[in-house]
GUVO-728018 format. One record per residue (C-alpha): x, y, z; residue in three letters. Coordinates in steps of 0.02 Angstrom, whole numbers, plus 50000, padded with zeros to 5 digits. Layout:
<nodes>
XYZala;...
</nodes>
This chain:
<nodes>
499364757749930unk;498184755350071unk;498244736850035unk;500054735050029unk;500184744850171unk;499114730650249unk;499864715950177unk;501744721150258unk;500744724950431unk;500784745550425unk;499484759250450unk;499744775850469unk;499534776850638unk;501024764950632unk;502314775550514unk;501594793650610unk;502404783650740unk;503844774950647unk;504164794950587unk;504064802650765unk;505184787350846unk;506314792050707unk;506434811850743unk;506294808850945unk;507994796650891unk;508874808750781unk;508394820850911unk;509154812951050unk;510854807350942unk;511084823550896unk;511074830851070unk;512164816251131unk;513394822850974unk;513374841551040unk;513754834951209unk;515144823251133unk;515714836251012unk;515664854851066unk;515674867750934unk;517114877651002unk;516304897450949unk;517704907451017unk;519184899250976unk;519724909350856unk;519624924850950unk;519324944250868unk;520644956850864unk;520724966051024unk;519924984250932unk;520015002351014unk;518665012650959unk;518185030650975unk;516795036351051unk;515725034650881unk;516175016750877unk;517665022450746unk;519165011050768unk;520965019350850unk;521755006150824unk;521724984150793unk;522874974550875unk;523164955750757unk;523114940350856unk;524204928250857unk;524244922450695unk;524204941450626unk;522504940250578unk;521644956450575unk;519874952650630unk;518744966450686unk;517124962450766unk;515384966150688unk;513564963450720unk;512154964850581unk;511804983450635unk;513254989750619unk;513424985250438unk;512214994450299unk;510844989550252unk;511214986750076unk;512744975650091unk;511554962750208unk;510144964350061unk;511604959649942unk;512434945350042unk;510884936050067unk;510274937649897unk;511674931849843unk;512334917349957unk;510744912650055unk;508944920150017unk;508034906650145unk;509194911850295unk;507904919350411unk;506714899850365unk;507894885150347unk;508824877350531unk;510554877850451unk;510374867050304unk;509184870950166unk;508404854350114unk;508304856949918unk;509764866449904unk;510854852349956unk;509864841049872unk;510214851249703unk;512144850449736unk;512144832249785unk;511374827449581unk;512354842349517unk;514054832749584unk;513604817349558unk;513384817049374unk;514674828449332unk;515904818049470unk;516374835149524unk;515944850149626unk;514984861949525unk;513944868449668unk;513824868549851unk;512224872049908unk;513014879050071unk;511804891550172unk;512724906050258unk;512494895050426unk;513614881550342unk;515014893650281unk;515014900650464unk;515094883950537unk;516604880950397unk;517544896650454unk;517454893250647unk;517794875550629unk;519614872850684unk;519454854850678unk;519234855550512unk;520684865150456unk;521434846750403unk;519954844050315unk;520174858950183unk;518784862250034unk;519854864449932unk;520104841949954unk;520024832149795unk;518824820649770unk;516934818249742unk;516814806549924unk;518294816650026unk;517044832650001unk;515474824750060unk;516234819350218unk;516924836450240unk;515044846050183unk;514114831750322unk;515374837750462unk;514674857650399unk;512804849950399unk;513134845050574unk;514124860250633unk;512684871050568unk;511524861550651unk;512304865250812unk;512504884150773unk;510714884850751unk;510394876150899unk;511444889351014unk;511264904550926unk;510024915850862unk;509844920850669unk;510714938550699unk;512034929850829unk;512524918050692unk;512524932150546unk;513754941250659unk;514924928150670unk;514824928050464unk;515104945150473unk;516684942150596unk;517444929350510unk;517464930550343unk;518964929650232unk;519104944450145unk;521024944350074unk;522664945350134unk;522494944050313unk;520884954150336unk;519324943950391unk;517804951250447unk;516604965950359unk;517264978150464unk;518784975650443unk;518864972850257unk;517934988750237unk;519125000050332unk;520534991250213unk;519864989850041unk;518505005250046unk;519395016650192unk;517665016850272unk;516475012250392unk;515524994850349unk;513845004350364unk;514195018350250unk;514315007750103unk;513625012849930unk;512924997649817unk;514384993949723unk;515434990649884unk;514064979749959unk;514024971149795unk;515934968949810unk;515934963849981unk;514764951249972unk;515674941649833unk;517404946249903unk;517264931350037unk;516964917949896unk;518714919549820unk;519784932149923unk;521244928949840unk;520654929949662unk;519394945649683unk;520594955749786unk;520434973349734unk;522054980849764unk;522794968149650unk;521424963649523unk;520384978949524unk;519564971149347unk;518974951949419unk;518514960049573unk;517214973349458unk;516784956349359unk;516274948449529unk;515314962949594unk;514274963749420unk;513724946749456unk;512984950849622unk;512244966849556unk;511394955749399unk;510724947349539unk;509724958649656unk;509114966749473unk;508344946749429unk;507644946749608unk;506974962449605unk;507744971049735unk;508654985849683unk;507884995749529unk;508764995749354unk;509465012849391unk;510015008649549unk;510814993349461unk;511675005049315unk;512435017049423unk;513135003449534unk;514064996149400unk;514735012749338unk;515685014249490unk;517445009949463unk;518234997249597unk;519835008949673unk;521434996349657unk;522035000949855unk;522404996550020unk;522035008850150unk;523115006150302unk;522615000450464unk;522095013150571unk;523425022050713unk;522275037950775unk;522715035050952unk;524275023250958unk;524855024151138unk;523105026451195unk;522575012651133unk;524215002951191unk;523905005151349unk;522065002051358unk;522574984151268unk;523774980251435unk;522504984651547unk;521094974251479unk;522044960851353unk;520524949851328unk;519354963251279unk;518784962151097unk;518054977351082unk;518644993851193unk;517615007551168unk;518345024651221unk;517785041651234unk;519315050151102unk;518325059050952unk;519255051950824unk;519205070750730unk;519835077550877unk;521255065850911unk;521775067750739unk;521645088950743unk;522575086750920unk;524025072850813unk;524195082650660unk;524285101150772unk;525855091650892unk;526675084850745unk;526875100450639unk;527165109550789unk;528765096650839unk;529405101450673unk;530065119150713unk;530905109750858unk;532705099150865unk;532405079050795unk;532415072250988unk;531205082151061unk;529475075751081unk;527905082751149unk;526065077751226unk;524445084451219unk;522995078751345unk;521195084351305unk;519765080751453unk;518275088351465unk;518265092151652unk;516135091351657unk;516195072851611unk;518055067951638unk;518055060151491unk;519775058451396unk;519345066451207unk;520885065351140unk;522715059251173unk;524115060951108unk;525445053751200unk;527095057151073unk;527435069850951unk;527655054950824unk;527325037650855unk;528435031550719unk;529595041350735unk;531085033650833unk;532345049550838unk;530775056050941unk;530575041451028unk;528945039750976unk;528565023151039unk;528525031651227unk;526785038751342unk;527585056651396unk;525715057151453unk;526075045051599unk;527925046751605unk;528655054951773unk;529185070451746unk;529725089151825unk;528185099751836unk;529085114851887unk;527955129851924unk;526425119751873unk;526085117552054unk;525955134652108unk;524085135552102unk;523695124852219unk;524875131152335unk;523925147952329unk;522365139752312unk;522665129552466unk;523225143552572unk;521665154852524unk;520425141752619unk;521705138752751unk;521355157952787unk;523275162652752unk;522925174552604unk;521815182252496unk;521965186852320unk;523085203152348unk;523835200052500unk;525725206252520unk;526985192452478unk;528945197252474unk;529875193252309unk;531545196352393unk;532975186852471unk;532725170552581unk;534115174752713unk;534955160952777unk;533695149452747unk;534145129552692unk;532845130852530unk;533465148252443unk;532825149752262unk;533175163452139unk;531865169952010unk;531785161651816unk;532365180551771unk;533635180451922unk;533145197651989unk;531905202152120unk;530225211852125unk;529945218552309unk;528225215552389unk;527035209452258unk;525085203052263unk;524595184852267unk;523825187752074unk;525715195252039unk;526775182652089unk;525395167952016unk;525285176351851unk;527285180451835unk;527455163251901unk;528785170552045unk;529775156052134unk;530165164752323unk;528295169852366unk;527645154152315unk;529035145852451unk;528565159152554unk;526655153752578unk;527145134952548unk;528205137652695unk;526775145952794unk;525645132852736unk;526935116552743unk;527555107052620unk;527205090352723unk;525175095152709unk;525315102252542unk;525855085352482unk;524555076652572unk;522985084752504unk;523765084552313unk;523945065452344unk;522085064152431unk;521525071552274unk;522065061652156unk;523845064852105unk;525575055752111unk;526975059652154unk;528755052152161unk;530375061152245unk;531715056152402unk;531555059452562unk;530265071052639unk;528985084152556unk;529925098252561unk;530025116952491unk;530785113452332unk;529005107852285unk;528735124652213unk;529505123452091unk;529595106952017unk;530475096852132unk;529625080352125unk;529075068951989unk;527285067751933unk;526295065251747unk;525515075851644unk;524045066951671unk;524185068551843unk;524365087351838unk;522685085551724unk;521815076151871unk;522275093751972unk;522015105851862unk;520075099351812unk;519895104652018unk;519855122551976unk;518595121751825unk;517475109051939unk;517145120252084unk;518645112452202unk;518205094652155unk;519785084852044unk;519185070951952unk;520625057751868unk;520285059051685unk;519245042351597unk;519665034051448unk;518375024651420unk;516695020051533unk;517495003651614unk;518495016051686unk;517545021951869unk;517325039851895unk;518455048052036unk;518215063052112unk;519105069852271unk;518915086852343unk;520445097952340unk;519835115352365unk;518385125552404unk;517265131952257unk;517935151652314unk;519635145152301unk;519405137352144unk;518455151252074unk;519945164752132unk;521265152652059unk;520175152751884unk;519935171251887unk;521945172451910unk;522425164451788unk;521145169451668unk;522105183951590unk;522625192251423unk;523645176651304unk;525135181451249unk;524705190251084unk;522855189351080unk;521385201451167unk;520845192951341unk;520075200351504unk;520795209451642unk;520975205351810unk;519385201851946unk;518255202651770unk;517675184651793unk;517375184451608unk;517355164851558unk;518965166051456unk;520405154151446unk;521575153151604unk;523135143251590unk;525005141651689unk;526645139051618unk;527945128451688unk;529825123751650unk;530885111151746unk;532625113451836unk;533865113551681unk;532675117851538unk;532005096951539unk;530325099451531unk;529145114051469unk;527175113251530unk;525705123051498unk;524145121151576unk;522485127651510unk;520415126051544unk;519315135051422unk;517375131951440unk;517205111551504unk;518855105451437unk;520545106551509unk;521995102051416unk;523955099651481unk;525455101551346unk;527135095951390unk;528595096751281unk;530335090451314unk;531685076751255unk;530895058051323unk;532705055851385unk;532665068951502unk;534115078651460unk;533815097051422unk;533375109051285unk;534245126151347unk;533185138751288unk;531595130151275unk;530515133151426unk;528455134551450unk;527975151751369unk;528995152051227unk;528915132151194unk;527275123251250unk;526125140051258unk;525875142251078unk;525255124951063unk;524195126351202unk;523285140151113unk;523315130750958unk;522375116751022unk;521215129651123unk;520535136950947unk;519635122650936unk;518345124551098unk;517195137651129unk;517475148051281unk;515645148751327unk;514425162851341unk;514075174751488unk;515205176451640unk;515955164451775unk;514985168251913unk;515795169252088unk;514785157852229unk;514075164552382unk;516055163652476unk;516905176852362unk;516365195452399unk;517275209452330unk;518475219952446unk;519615237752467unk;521245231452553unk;522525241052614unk;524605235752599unk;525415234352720unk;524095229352836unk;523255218952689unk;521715221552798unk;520125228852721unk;519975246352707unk;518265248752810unk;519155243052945unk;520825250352962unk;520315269052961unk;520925277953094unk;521865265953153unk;523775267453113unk;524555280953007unk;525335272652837unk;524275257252862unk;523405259252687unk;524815268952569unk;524375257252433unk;522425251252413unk;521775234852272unk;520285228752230unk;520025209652313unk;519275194552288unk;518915187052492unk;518435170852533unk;517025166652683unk;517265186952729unk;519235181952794unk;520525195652768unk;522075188952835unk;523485202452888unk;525025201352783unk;526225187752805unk;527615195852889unk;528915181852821unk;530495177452914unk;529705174453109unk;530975178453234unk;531825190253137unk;530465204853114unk;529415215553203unk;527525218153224unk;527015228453072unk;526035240053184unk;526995249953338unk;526255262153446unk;527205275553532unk;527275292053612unk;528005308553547unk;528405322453626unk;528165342653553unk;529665341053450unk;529075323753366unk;530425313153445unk;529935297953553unk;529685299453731unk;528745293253885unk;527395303053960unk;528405304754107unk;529765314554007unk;528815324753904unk;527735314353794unk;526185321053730unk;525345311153601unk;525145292753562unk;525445287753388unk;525185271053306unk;525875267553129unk;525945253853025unk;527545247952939unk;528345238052796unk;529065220852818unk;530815223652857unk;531265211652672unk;530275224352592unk;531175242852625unk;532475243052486unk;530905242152357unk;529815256052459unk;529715274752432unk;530905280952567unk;529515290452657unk;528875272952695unk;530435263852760unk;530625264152945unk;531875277852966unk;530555289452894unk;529185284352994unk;529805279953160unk;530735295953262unk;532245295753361unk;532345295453532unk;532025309653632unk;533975315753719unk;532975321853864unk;532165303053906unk;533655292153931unk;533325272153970unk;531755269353848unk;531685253053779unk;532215252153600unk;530795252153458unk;531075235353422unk;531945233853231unk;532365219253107unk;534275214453140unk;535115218352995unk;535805204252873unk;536945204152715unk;536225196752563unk;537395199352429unk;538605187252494unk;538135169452559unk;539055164452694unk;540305150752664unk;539925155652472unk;541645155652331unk;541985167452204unk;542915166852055unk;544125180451980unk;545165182351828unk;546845180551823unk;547545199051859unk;545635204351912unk;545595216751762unk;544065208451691unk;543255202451866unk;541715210651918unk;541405219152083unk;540465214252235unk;538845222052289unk;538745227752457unk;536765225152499unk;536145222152664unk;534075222352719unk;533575228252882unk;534545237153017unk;534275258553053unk;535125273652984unk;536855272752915unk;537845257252877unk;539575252952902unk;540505240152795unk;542175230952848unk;543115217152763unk;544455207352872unk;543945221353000unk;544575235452910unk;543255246552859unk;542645251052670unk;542435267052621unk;542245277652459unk;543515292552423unk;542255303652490unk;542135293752657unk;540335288552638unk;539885269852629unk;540165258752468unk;538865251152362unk;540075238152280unk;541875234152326unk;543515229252218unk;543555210052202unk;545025205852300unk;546575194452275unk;546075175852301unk;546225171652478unk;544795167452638unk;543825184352687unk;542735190552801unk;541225203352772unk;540515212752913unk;539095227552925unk;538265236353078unk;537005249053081unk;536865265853209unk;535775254153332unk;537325241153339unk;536585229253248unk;537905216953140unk;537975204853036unk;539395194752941unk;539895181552828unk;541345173352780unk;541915167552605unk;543195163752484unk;543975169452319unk;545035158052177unk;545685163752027unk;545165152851878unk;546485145651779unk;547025152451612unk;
</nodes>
């Protein structure tokens, strides 16, 4: 040899040189190639996948070509199924650079003298290069043709080449695990294990790993929901296999194989449909979108809303939204009762759709008002009659409850004290800080009173954003669906105010054991709501960190008489609340709340009233007081009463007088609000407590009184009759304020009973235009015209 290699001129200096010129060439062509002739990785995109917060997929959306094609990395896949793929496709992976040398070489004699393919002597870089190769989807293996194949395997050699040149070992074993053909139009591990095992891809046993890995080489063939027996054939293959290479034991091997292959297609996952909808629109080029929804929980939350829809008529629909206020992450929604079920209309988010929140809003009102130093938690507020005012509600059970406490008319969910303090507070502001914090709103015209109850559109995830204020100490943070999402937090209210709200509405559920009032036991609080018309029926709720909102109407936003929040969406509410712990010890108040005696009607403390003004504290509760502020009561309609506290002198008879004409004592006494008298004892109304004038003092200016005002009849108001006004019911004759005795009169002729004292209801009379006066002993009057039809037969 040495002497040949002299007589043609070469040493081995010379071919160590010849070799290297040789590499540094191929070295150089190949990188002029890659430049010439990209390998185009992400052409064939992944399905855009929604995933819980355990990296379970919600829900897969195909891509174009309907291709379901879940991403997947080696460690998300077991162990076992990666030991069985690359024992049985490529055992040199981790050592060769894409192309394993003897391997091909094998396959090239094994063709060649049988003139056919009878092995390929691909490595798992070359069938991943084959799969993302879109220019070679003309070029299909399945060609004819000894010569047609080889130019199709050198266009693999060369793609692999390149994939090992970009990627790493595990980078280019996830893109195996992406894109493999699995059947139908599955590709990926991940994906083909959801379908054909109703699993994960890492909680494979050996037999499914065994399956898998052999499923890619003929998906067609060795699909098991159609040929359960070729696909077992397959899989014993594989398992004979890791049992000649030692890798499993012969147990291990014989159990595998015992393990029937189940003949079924498990269908793609729809935990969170709409949730996962609307994450897709909001980031459409995302592959994978991981979200904080527990998949168990989502599914308890579905399955609770579904069976709970089914008591109620075929187009109604409900929502349940789960947050856990601490984090603010979303952990489970369900935006539709059904999401396939089109009499529901399923296919719509009544999570985000703009609804009526009718007495949802109340809360915040109170809550609001509290820090503004307006009330306290048992301050006075007048369930009565708005007289005369443009914004005049009536009650959900149309009658009327006299002076009430704040924790009254929050927990009865009373409309006119609520507009009451909103009017105190303004509706104008009041819309302002629910927007600063986080909410949305949607109405005409200005904020205005009607507010209270309902009368604007928001979500029920934007009543969520509110509501997680008064479990977070004042602070509303918009709920998060998954961490791209930024955390928001705006203040609302003050922790005091927050806590007071929480401790109101933390009482007894209906039908189960709960706490009593100013306990601040950490139990579940919660609010009802229903819409104008019966549209929409709400319940609120925070137990422990989570706070959940329930809404239940028809999507179409006509109503469902009968159906409102504590008979409709309150059971669910507690159904979903079963499934989170309340917590241990007791909600602690901060440093702001302090415990008070206050007196009605003053609604001052009772330490500092004594002595003060007879009457002033005829009815005493027990308080919760923010910053040490005890507000007076809210006398109501300004203008139209009198201080609640009047001083006077009396002379030895009791009647009032002047100290020039025979008074002898000073008296100071506190009164009702004027609204309030026809719901007091009588020894507490105003005649009772104030005296007549003195005869003997002429000229004394008048104690100054409400002016009295009808409110049975509105003015400018029609009533109906029946024909003949046998069956037509009669007219109350009520009037608030005034002194002493009344007198009514109707076209000015006055209405009397047989006896000659004063009516409490009156005939309806003959259809025709009337008009309806009253005046008291001081001359005070009032009147109001209206109008009676008779309705047609």
């Amino acid at each position: 040899m040495p002497e040949t290699s002299r007589r043609i001129g070469l040493n081995p200096a010379k071919i160590a040189g010849i070799l290297l010129f040789v590499l540094l060439a191929g070295g150089l062509c190949f990188i002029a190639l890659d430049r010439l002739f990209p390998f185009d990785t992400v052409g064939r995109p992944v399905s855009g996948v929604i995933v819980d917060r355990h990296q379970v997929p919600l829900r897969a959306f195909a891509d174009k070509t309907g291709v379901w094609r879940y991403p997947a990395r080696p460690g998300q896949v077991s162990l076992l199924y990666l030991q069985a793929l690359l024992a049985y496709e490529d055992r040199w992976f981790y050592y060769h650079p894409g192309i394993n040398p003897l391997a091909v070489c094998r396959a090239f004699f094994q063709n060649l003298a049988h003139g056919r393919i009878v092995s390929g002597g691909s490595t798992l870089t070359m069938q991943t290069a084959r799969l993302l190769d879109l220019g070679e989807q003309g070029h299909s293996p399945s060609c004819s043709g000894f010569f047609p194949r080889m130019g199709v395997k050198l266009r693999q050699m060369f793609r692999a080449l390149q994939l090992e040149y970009h990627f790493t070992k595990d980078e280019i074993l996830g893109l195996y695990l992406t894109h493999a053909p699995f059947g139908a139009n599955i590709q990926g591990i991940r994906a083909a294990c959801y379908t054909w095992l109703g699993k994960d891809a890492n909680e494979m046993t050996r037999a499914e790993a065994a399956l898998m890995a052999v499923l890619p080489q003929a998906p067609s063939r060795y699909r098991p929901d159609r040929h359960p027996d070729r696909a077992a054939q397959a899989r014993d293959k594989v398992l004979d296999r890791m049992a000649r290479f030692g890798i499993w034991t012969p147990d291990q091997i014989r159990a595998a194989k015992q393990e029937p292959v189940i003949a079924f297609r498990f269908p793609t996952s729809m935990t969170a449909p709409l949730a996962a909808r609307r994450l897709k629109a909001i980031y459409p080029d995302a592959e994978v979108i991981a979200t904080f929804i527990d998949e168990n929980l989502q599914m308890h939350v579905a399955d609770l809303l579904r069976a709970y829809m089914d008591r109620l008529p075929p187009k109604q629909s409900g929502a349940v939204l789960v947050v856990n206020h601490k984090t603010l992450e979303i952990e489970a929604y369900a935006g539709s009762a059904d999401f396939f079920n089109s009499s529901r209309r399923g296919h719509v988010d009544m999570i985000q759709a703009l609804r009526s929140p009718g007495s949802t809003l109340k809360p915040f009102i109170y809550g609001l008002s509290m820090d503004q130093g307006l009330i306290h938690s048992h301050s006075m507020l007048l369930d009565v009659p708005r007289y005369k005012k443009n914004y005049d509600p009536g009650n959900f059970t149309r009658g009327f409850s006299g002076p009430v406490t704040v924790t009254r008319a929050l927990q009865d969910s009373l409309n006119l004290p609520a507009v009451q303090v909103l009017e105190a507070f303004g509706p104008g502001r009041f819309h302002d800080r629910l927007r600063n914090a986080g909410a949305w709103f949607q109405f005409e015209g200005k904020p205005n009173l009607s507010m209270a109850l309902g009368g604007v559109g928001t979500s029920l995830e934007s009543l969520v954003t509110l509501y997680t204020a008064i479990g977070r100490g004042g602070i509303a943070g918009k709920p998060r669906l998954c961490p791209m999402e930024p955390v928001q937090e705006r203040y609302l209210m003050s922790p005091g105010a927050a806590f007071i709200i929480r401790d109101i509405l933390s009482r007894p559920f209906p039908g189960r054991q709960g706490v009593g009032r100013l306990s601040g036991a950490l139990s579940m609080a919660w609010k009802t709501g229903t819409s104008y018309g019966f549209r929409d029926a709400w319940a609120m709720g925070l137990k422990g960190d989570y706070t959940v909102g329930v809404w239940i109407g028809r999507p179409d936003g006509s109503p469902s008489p009968g159906q409102y929040g504590a008979i409709t969406a309150l059971p669910l509410l507690g159904q979903v609340m079963e499934s989170f712990a309340a917590g241990t010890g007791t909600l602690k108040p901060p440093e702001s709340v302090t415990k008070e005696t206050i007196c009605w009607p003053s609604g001052l403390g009772a330490s500092g009233i004594r002595g003060r003004a007879g009457g002033a504290c005829a009815k005493k509760f027990d308080a919760w007081i923010l910053d040490g502020q005890i507000p007076s009561t809210m006398t109501g309609e300004t203008g139209l009463t009198a201080p609640l506290v009047r001083t006077f002198w009396v002379d030895s008879q009791g009647m009032r007088a002047t100290p020039a004409c025979g008074g002898i004592e000073k008296k100071t006494v506190a009164l009702w609000p004027w609204q309030a008298e026809p719901f007091i004892p009588a020894l507490w109304r105003r005649a009772a407590v104030l005296p007549k004038d003195s005869p003997g003092c002429p000229g004394m200016a008048p104690l100054a009184l409400p002016d009295i005002r009808i409110v049975s009849v509105s003015d400018h108001s029609i009533l109906t009759c029946q024909p003949g006004q046998s069956s037509s019911p009669a007219i109350p004759l009520s009037a608030l304020g005034g002194r002493g005795e009344r007198q009514w009169f109707l076209n000015q002729k006055p209405l009397v009973n047989a006896d000659g004292s004063a009516p409490v209801f009156m005939p309806m009379p003959v259809p025709g235009l009337y008009h309806l006066a009253v005046v008291d002993e001081s001359g005070s009057f009032d009147q109001v015209c209206f109008s009676v039809i008779e309705l047609n037969p």
